[in-house]
N, C-alpha and C positions, 0 to 999 in steps of 0.2 A: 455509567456507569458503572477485557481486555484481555501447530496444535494437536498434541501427538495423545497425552493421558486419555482423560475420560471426557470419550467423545459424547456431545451432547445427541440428546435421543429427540430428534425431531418428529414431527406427524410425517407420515412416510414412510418411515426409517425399518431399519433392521427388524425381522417378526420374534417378537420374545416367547420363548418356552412357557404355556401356561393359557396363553391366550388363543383365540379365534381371529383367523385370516378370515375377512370379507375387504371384496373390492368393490371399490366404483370407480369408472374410467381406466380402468387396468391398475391399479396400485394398490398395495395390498396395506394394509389399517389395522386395529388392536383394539378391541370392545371388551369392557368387564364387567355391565353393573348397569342398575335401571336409573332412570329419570323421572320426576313428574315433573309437568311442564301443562301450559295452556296457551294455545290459540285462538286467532281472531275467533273461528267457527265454530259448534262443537264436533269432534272429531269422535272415532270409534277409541273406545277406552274411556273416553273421558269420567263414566261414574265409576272406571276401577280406579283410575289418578285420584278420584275423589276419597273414594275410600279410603288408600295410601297414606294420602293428605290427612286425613283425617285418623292416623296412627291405626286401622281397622287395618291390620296386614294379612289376615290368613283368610278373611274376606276378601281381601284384596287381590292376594294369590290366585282362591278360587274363579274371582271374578274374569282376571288373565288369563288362566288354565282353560278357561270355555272359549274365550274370543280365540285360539291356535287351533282351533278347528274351523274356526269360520270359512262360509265359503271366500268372501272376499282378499284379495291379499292386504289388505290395509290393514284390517281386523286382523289378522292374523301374525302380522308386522308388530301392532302395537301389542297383541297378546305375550309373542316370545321376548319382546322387548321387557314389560312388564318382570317375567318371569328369571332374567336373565340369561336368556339365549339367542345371543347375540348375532351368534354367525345367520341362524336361521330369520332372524329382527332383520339383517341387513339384507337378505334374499331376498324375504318379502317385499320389501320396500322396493329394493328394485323392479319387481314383478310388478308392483302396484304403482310406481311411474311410467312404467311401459304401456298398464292396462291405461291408466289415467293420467296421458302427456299433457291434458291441459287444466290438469289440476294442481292449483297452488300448494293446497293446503298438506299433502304426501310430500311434496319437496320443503315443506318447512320443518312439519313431524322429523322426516328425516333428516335433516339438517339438524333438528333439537338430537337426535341419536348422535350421528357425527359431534358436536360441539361437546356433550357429555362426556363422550370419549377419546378426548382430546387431538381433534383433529379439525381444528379453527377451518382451514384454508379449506375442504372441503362443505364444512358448514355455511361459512359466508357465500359459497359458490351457489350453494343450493338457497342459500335465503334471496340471491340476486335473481337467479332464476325463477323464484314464487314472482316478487316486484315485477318481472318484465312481463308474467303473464295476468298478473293483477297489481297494475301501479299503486294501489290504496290497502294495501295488505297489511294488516296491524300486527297478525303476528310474525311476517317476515320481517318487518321492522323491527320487534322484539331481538328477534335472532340475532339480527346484526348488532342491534344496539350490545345484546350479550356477547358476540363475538369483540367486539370496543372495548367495551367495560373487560376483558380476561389483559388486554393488553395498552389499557388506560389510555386508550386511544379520545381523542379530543370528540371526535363522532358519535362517542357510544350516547352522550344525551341528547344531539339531535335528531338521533334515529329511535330514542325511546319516546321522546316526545311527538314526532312523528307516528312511532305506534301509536300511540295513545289519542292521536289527534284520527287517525284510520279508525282504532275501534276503542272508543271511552269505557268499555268493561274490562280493558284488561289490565286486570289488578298486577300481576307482576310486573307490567313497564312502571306503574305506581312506583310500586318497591324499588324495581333500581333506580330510577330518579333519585329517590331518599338514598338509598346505597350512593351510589356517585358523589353527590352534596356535600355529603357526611367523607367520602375519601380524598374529596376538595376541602376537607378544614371548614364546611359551613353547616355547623352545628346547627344554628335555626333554620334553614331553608331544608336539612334534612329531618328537622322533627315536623316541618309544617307537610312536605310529600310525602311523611308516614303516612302522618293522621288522614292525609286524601286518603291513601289506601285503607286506610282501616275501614273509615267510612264507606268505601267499596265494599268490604266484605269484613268481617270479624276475623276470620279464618287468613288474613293477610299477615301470617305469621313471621315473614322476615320484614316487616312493618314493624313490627314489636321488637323485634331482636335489636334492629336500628337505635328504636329508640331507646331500649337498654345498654346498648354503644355509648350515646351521647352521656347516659348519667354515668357510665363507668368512667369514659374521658374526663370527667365532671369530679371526679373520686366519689359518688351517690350511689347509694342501694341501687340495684338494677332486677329483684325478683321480682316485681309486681308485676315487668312485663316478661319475662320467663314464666310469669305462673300462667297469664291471659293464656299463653301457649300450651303449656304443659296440661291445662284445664281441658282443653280438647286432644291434645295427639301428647302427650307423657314421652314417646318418643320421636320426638322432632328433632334429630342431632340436627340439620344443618343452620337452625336458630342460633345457639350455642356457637357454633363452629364459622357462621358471619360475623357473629360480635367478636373473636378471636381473629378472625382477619382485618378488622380495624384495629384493634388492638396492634397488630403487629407492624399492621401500615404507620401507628404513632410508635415505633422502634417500643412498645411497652410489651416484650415477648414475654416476660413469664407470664403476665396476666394473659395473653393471647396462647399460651401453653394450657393454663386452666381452662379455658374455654374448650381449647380442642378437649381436654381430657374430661368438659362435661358434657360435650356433643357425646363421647362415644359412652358414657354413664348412661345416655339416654339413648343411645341405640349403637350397639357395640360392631353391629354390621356396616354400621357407615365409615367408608373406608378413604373418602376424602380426608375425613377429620384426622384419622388415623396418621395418614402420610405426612400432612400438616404438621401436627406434631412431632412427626421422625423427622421431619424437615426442618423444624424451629429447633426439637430439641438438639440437633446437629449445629446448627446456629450459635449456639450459646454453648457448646465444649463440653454437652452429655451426648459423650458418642455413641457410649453400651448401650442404652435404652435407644437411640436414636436408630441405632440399627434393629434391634427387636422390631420397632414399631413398624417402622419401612420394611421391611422382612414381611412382617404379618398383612401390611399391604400387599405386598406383592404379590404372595400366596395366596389372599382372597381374590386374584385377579386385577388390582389395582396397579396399570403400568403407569401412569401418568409420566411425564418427562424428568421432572424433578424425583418423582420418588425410583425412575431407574439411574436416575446418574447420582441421584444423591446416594445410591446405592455402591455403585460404582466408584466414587471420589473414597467412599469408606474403605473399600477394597484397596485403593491403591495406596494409602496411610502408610502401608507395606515399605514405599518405596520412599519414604522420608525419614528425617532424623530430628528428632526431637530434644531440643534443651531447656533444659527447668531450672529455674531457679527460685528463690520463695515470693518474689513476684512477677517472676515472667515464665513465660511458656513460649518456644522461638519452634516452631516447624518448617523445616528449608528439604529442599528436595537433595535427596544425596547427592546426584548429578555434581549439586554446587553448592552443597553445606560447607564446605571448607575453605569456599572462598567469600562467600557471604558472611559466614555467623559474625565474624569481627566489627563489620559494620553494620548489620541490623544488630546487631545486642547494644555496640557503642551509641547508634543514634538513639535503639527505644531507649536508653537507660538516662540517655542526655534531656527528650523530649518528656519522658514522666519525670523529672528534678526539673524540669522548667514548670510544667503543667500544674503542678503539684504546688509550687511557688505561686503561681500568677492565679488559677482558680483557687485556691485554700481548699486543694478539698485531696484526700486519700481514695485510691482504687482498692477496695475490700479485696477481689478475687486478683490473683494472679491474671497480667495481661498476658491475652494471647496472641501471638501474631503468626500465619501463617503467610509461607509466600511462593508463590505457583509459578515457576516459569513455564505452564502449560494455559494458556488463555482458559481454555473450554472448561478445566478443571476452579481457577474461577469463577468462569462465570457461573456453573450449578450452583455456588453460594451464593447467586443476586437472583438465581429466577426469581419470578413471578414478582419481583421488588419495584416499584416505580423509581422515577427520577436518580438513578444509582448511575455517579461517575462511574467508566467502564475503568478505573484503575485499582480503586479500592474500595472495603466495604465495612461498618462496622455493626455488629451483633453486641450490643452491652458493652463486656469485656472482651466480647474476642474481636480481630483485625484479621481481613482476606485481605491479601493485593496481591499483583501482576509480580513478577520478575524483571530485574531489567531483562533478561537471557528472554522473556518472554515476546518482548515488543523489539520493534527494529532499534539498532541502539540510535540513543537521540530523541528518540518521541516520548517521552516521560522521563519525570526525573522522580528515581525511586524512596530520597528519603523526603521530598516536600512528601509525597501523598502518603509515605509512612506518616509525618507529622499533621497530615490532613484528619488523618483518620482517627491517631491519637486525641487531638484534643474533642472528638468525639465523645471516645471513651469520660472523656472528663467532664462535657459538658454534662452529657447524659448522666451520670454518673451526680454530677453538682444538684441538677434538677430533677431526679427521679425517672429520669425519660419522658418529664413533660415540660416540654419546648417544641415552638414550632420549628418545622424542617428548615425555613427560610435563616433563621438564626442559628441555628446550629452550624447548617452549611456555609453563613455568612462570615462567623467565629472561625472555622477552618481554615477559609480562602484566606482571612485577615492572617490568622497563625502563619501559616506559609511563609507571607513576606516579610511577617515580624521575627521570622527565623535566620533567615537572609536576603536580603531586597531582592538578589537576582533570580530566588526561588517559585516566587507566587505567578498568578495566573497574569496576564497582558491583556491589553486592550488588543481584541483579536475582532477581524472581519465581522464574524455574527453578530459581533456588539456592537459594532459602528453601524451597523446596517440597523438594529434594533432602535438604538439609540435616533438614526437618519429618520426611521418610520414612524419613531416615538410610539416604540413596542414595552418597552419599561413597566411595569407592573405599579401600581401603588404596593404601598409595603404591604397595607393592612391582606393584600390580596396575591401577594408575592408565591406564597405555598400551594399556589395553582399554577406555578412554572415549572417545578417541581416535578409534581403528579400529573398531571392529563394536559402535554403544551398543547399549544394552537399553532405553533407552526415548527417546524423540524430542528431548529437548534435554537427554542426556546430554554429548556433545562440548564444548556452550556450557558445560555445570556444572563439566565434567574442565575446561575453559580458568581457570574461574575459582578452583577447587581446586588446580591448579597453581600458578596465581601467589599465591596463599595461603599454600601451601607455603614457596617460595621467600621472598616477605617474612619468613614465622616463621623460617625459619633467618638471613635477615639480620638479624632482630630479638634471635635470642636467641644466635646465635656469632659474627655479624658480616660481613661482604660476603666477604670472604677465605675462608670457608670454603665459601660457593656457588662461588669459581672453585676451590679445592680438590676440593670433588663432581665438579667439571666436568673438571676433571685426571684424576678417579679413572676416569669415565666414559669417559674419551681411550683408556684403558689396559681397555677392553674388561670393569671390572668389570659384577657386577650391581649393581641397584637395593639387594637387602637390605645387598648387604655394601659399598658406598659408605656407606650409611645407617648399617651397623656400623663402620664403620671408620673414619668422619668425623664423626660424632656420639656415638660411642662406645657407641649403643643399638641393640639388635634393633626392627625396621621394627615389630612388633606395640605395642611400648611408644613407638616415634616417633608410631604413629598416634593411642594412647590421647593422648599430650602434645601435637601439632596441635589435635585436633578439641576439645579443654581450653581451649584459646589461642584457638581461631575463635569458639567459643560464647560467651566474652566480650565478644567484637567484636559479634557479631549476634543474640545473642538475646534482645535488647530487641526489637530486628524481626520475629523470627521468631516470638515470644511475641505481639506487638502485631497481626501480620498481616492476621487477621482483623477486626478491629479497625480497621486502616487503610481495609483494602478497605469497610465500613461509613461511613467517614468519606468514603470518595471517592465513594461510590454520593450519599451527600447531595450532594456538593459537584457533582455532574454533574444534580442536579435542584435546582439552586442557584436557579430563576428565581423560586421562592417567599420565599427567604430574603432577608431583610436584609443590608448592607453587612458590620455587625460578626457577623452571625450567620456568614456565608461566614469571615470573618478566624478566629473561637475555632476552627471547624470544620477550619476550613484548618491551622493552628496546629499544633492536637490532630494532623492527619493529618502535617505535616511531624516532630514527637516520635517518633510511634511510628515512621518510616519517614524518616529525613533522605536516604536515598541517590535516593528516586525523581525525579528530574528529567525522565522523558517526558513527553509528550505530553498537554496537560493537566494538570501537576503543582500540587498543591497550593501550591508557590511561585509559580506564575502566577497564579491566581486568587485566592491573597492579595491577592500587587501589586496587580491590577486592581480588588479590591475598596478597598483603601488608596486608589488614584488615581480610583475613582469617589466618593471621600468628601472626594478634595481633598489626600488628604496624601500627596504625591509624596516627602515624606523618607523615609518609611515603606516606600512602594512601591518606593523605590529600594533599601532594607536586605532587604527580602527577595528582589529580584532578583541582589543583590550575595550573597546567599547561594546560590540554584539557582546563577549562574556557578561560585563554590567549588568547588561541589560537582560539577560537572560538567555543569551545563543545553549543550545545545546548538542549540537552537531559532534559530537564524539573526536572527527576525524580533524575538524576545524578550530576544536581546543588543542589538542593535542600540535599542530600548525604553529599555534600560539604560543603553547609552550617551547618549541622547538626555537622562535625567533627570540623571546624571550630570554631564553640558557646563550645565545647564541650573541646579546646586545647587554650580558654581565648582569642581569637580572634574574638571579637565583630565586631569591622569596618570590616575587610575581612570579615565576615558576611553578615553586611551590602551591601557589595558590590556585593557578590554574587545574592542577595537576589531579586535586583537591577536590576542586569545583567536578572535575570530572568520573573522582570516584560518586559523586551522590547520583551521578545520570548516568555513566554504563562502565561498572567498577570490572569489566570482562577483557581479557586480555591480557599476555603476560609482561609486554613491553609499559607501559604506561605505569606498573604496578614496580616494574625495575626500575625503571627513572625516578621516579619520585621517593624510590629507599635510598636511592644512592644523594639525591637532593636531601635527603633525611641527615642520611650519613654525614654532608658534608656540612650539615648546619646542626651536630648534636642532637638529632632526636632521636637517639637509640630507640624507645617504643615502635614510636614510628616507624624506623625503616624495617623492625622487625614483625611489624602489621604487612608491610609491601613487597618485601621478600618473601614472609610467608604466603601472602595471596599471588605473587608468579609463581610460588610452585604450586598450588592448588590449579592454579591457567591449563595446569598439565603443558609447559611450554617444549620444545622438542630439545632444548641443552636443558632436558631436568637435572642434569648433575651440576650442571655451572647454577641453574636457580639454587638449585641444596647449598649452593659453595656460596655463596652471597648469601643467603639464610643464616648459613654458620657463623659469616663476619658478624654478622649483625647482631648475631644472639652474642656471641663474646663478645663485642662492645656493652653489650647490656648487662655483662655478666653470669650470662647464663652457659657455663661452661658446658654441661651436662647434653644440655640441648641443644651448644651449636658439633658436640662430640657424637650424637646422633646423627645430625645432619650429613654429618664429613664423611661416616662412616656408609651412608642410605647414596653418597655421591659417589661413595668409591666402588661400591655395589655396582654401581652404573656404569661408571667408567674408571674400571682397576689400575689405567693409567695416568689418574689427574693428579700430576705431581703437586701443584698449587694445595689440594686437597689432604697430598699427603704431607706435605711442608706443614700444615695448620697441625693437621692431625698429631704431629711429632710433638711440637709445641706446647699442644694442650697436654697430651701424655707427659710432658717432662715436669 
């Protein structure tokens, strides 16, 4: 949940100004800042961690300051680590795996340095390496479990659990369990592995933060257990600074903005919290502070990934153009602001007058919507985000997406997932930002195709396969497809089992009772008891009556599959067959399987075979069906319209032409055809939308685009502006009589 801008700053990567080079394996790394942490054993340092822990810092200090003279290098690893001196932290440590190759416990320490500072893939390597020298290693399993949990990987609990089964003292795999639970949507299973950890130790401080999570989720006073904390360490920002990253994980960023801003109240040196902040407040369309905050990370040493490209993305703001209006905010990269604005302003403006009707509800802040035709630029707006489609993203009011210019054309169709993300804003916006993720994203999928059937998502391979293994999710359980899947294109199947969802209920109670669900959800219920309360059935017998309803839909497809796939393996070694042999084969495959329209679809190589036999009426009925259905092939509508124009069929033309501005509006041909289709059916607007977007194409007769621009505004009336044009054509080519003919005209 999509590469030239702001390249992303991987572990590995480029050495930033500011920081300390140390290698291991020959690759150079970026360290800024201490840890505490605990292992299976006790380790040297461990009563200065303690101290730490325990808000004593200048004991703490003093305590590090002794251990860098130690004779040992372990002690003296952990000492500069302690202190913040990194480069000499990572010396040591190497020196102290040399001296001690068969010792686990220096490649876990080290590996808790590495993960600190942000360099996952060398941390997991060295927690792999403790396990192979000691298979029951609790806290190499911690490590990894942490290296899971940074990237919601499905592992991170069986490897905390695993810790924890190696060495039962260790209170922080406690802690993440409850952390995890609780970013799985399971509010009581994460207050019951608090309380185990409490009961470990008192001092299991992000135990309490958890649990101040749950009542904040809750809308509940949450100081009782900030104070348990603040009673012993007063500065414990990353307490504070967890309960902010649930917060944000439930899309409730300002509340998770407070948090960051009382982690750093409580220790202004903690520079996680810091970034966090520059990273949310960037999120939500406070840039100026957003850049302070990231700035003054940096500056304290804090490169993390996010806080240098979130840096970076700021910087290149430069190279965009920005349109305001009193509720919208449209950011488009100059490159192609003048070929875009016309239709993202047209569609936002079309999708908040639907949204706005259908939820009852107004957007306070001005929406924003930016849009990247550089992927990487992007994706720095999803780090660290779970379950996030890679085409767009939504923050509150503001909207990320992709460019079509970004993606190959044909693979995204750029105003569904503008409309996807819209009625985000509204959801969120209806309900305070308290709704589950499954319904939200269920709400979108459904928008899609209530915008136009041929828009929304298809029953695509993952979900047959999902559907065949009866991978399906109960609803009540759904928002763990989301966040941490179990297997590689669970999130894509949870997308399209959401919106599933969402249509059955509009089908069988009717739309009013999805904004009902959605009222119920406002008001802090659960999944089960929304489901009981609104549908009038317990979640186990909604699931048994859904999955009733979808199997009718699909499982002629699902039954046919293999089948399919045999029919397309022929049609892909097609060079032996005959015309009509490709056509039955073709046929057969479109039956058992009508939703496939990728790449090489059995609707293409019909057509082609129809039009290699001569019969283009043919060729155009099955083309006119992959569009239906949802084809998006650029090259293969555009085909369509061509047979189309060509069999007296203007408006279907039209329509195609149409269809093909919402999936890749690039190019200056497609943009003339369809002004002149405008032309020829009165839509003056129109063709002055499609004129003006081929000469934005920057097509190579820019002065014939300007000279079709001009007709088209003088049909509209706009004399002034098509006497601009003529004149920006004549500029170009001083001898376009056509041009000069107009130009007389208008002057007389």
């Amino acid at each position: 949940m999509r590469r030239a801008g702001v390249a992303l700053l991987l572990a590995g990567g480029a050495l930033l100004a500011g920081g300390f080079a140390v290698t291991r394996g020959g690759r150079a790394w970026l360290f800024a800042g201490p840890v505490a942490s605990q292992a299976s054993t006790p380790t040297p340092g461990a009563d200065c961690r303690a101290l730490k822990h325990r808000g004593k810092n200048a004991e703490a200090h003093t305590c590090f300051m002794k251990l860098t003279v130690a004779k040992d290098q372990w002690s003296r690893a952990e000492g500069f680590w302690g202190i913040g001196a990194f480069k000499e932290a990572n010396d040591s440590y190497k020196a102290a795996v040399a001296a001690q190759p068969k010792n686990p416990d220096v490649r876990v320490r080290w590996g808790r340095l590495f993960l600190e500072r942000f360099n996952r893939a060398d941390a997991k390597q060295l927690f792999m390496e403790a396990i192979k020298l000691k298979p029951e290693h609790g806290g190499a399993y911690l490590g990894a479990a942490l290296v899971g949990a940074e990237g919601y990987s499905s592992t991170a609990v069986k490897d905390a659990e695993m810790a924890l089964k190696c060495d039962p003292t260790l209170v922080e795999a406690q802690e993440l369990l409850a952390r995890l639970a609780l970013e799985d949507n399971d509010s009581k299973k994460a207050v019951e592995e608090a309380d185990k950890a409490i009961k470990m130790s008192v001092e299991a401080f992000d135990a309490y933060a958890i649990k101040a999570a749950v009542e904040m989720l809750d809308d509940k006073p949450a100081d009782q257990w900030f104070a348990k904390i603040t009673s012993v360490n007063p500065t414990y920002g990353p307490g504070y600074a967890l309960a902010g990253r649930i917060m944000v994980l439930n899309r409730r960023y300002h509340e998770g903005i407070a948090m960051y801003r009382k982690a750093l109240e409580a220790d202004a040196n903690y520079q996680p919290a810091r970034a966090e902040l520059g990273v949310n407040l960037m999120r939500m369309g406070f840039e100026k502070e957003a850049r302070e905050q990231l700035e003054k990370a940096y500056d304290a040493g804090y490169h993390a990934d996010a806080t240098v490209n979130s840096l970076r993305l700021i910087d290149s703001y430069k190279n965009f153009d920005t349109f305001t209006t009193p509720t919208t905010i449209v950011r488009l990269h100059k490159k192609e602001s003048e070929l875009l604005k016309p239709y993202v302003e047209g569609e936002l403006k079309r999708a908040m007058a639907t949204f706005e009707e259908k939820y009852k509800v107004k957007v306070k802040d001005p929406i924003q919507v930016e849009v990247y035709p550089d992927h990487e630029d992007f994706a720095v707006r999803t780090m660290g985000m779970p379950g996030l489609g890679a085409l767009g993203v939504t923050f509150g009011h503001v909207v990320a997406m992709d460019s079509p210019s970004g993606r190959k054309p044909g693979s995204f169709h750029w105003a569904s997932t503008l409309w996807h993300e819209l009625s985000h804003v509204y959801v969120l916006t209806a309900t305070n930002h308290r709704v589950p993720r499954w319904f939200t994203e269920g709400m979108a999928v459904h928008e899609e195709t209530a915008a136009a059937p041929d828009w929304g998502d298809r029953l695509d391979p993952e979900a047959i396969k999902a559907i065949t293994d009866k991978k399906l999710l109960p609803v009540a359980e759904l928002d763990r497809g989301f966040v941490r899947p179990q297997y590689p294109s669970q999130v894509v199947v949870s997308y399209f089992q959401a919106g599933k969802i969402c249509d059955y209920v509009k089908e069988k109670w009717g739309y009013s009772k999805l904004l009902a669900m959605m009222h119920d959800f406002a008001k802090l219920k659960t999944t089960p008891d929304v489901i009981k309360g609104q549908l009038g059935m317990e979640p186990e017998a909604f699931d048994k009556e859904f999955l009733a309803w979808l199997d009718k839909q699909v499982r002629g497809t699902v039954d046919g599959y293999k089948e399919w796939q045999k029919s397309m393996k022929a049609l892909a070694a097609s060079r032996t067959m005959g015309h009509d042999e490709i056509i039955k084969e073709g046929e057969k495959a479109i039956a058992l399987y009508p939703e496939f329209v990728e790449g090489g679809s059995a609707y293409e190589q019909v057509a082609e075979a129809y039009t290699a036999k001569g019969d283009k009426d043919n060729a155009r009925k099955q083309l006119e069906r992959y569009a239906e259905v949802g084809g998006r092939n650029p090259a293969t509508l555009v085909k369509l319209a061509s047979l189309e124009m060509e069999a007296g069929q203007q408006q279907s033309a039209v329509k195609t032409y149409e269809r093909l501005m919402y999936i890749y509006p690039l190019g200056e041909e497609a943009h003339r055809k369809l002004g002149e289709l405008y032309i020829a059916s009165g839509n003056k607007n129109g063709a002055v939308r499609e004129f003006g977007a081929a000469v934005a194409s920057k097509p190579p007769d820019e002065a014939g685009a300007r000279f079709n621009l001009a007709k088209a505004l003088f049909s509209a009336q706009r004399k002034e502006e098509a006497k601009e044009q003529l004149l920006m054509a004549l500029e170009l080519a001083p001898g376009f009589k056509p041009a000069q003919k107009m130009l007389l005209e208008l002057s007389r």
